[in-house]
C-alpha positions as CSV (number, residue, x, y, z in Angstrom):
1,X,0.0,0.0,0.0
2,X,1.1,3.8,-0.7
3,X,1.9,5.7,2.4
4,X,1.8,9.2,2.2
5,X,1.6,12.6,4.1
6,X,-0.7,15.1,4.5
7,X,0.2,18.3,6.1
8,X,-2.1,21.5,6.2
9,X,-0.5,24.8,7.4
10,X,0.3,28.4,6.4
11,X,3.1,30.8,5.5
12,X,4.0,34.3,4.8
13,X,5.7,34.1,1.6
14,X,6.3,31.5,-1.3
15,X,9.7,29.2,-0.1
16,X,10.7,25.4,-0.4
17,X,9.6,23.6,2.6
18,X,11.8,20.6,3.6
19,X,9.7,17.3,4.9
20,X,12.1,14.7,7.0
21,X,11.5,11.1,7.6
22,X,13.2,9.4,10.5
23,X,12.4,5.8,10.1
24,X,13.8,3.1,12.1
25,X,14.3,-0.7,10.8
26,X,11.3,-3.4,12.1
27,X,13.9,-5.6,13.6
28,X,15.7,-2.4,15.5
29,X,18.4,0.1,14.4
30,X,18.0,3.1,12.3
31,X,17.0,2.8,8.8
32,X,18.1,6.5,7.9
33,X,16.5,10.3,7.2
34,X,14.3,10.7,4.2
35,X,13.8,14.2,2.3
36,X,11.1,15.9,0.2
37,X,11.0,19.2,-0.5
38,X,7.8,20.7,-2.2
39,X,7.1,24.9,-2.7
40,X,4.2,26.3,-0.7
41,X,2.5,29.4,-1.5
42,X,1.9,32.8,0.7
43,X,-1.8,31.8,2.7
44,X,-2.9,28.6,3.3
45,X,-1.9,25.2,2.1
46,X,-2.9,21.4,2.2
47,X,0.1,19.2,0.5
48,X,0.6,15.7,-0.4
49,X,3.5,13.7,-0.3
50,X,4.0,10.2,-1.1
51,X,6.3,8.2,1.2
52,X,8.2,6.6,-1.9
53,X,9.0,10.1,-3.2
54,X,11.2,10.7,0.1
55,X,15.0,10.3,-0.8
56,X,17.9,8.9,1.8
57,X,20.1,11.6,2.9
58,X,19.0,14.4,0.9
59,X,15.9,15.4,-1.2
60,X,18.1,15.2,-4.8
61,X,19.5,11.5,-3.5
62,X,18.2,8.5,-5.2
63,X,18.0,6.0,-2.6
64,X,14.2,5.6,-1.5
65,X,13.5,4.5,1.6
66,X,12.4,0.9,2.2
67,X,9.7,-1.0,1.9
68,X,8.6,-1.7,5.6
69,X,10.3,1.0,8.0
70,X,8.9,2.1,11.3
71,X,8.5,6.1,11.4
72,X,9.8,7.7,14.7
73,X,10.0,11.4,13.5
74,X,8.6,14.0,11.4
75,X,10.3,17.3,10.7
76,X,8.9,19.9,8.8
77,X,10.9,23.4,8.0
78,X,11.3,25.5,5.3
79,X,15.0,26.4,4.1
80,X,16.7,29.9,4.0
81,X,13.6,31.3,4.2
82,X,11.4,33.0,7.0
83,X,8.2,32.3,6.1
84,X,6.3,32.5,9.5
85,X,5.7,29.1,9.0
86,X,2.7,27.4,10.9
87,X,1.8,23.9,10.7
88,X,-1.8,23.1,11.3
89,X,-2.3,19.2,11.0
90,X,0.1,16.8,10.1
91,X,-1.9,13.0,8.6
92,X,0.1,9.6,7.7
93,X,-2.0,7.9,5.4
94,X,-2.6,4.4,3.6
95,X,-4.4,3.1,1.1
């Protein structure tokens, strides 16, 4: 099944907002920090992103991240931007 984020919030300006993945293996350890970054406009927002669209290490990487991964974290931020950035609601979903 596709996993996938929703995240509904609000910002000042237009800037590139940066979502993290910390996932950690099933059988233990960490599986590693996954990146998306998607453009938000000035106002309010809803955005979608897919988990397999996340990449290891960096949002240009090509390593996605695996198939079965627990997630321990979620970070979202925006990147040399101030953007009075507020995050309303933040949904993991499944089909």
């Amino acid at each position: 099944p596709e996993s996938r984020l929703r995240i509904t919030g609000r910002s000042t300006t237009t800037a590139p907002l940066e979502l993290m993945l910390l996932g950690r293996k099933p059988e233990g350890g960490h599986a590693g920090n996954f990146f998306h970054e998607i453009e938000v406009k000035p106002g309010s927002w809803q955005i979608e992103a897919a988990v397999d669209d996340f990449r290891k290490g960096s949002a240009n990487a090509t390593q996605a991240p695996p198939t079965t991964m627990n997630l321990s974290h979620i970070s979202i931020y925006t990147i040399n931007t101030d953007a009075s950035l507020e995050i309303d609601s933040v949904e993991v979903l499944r089909e």
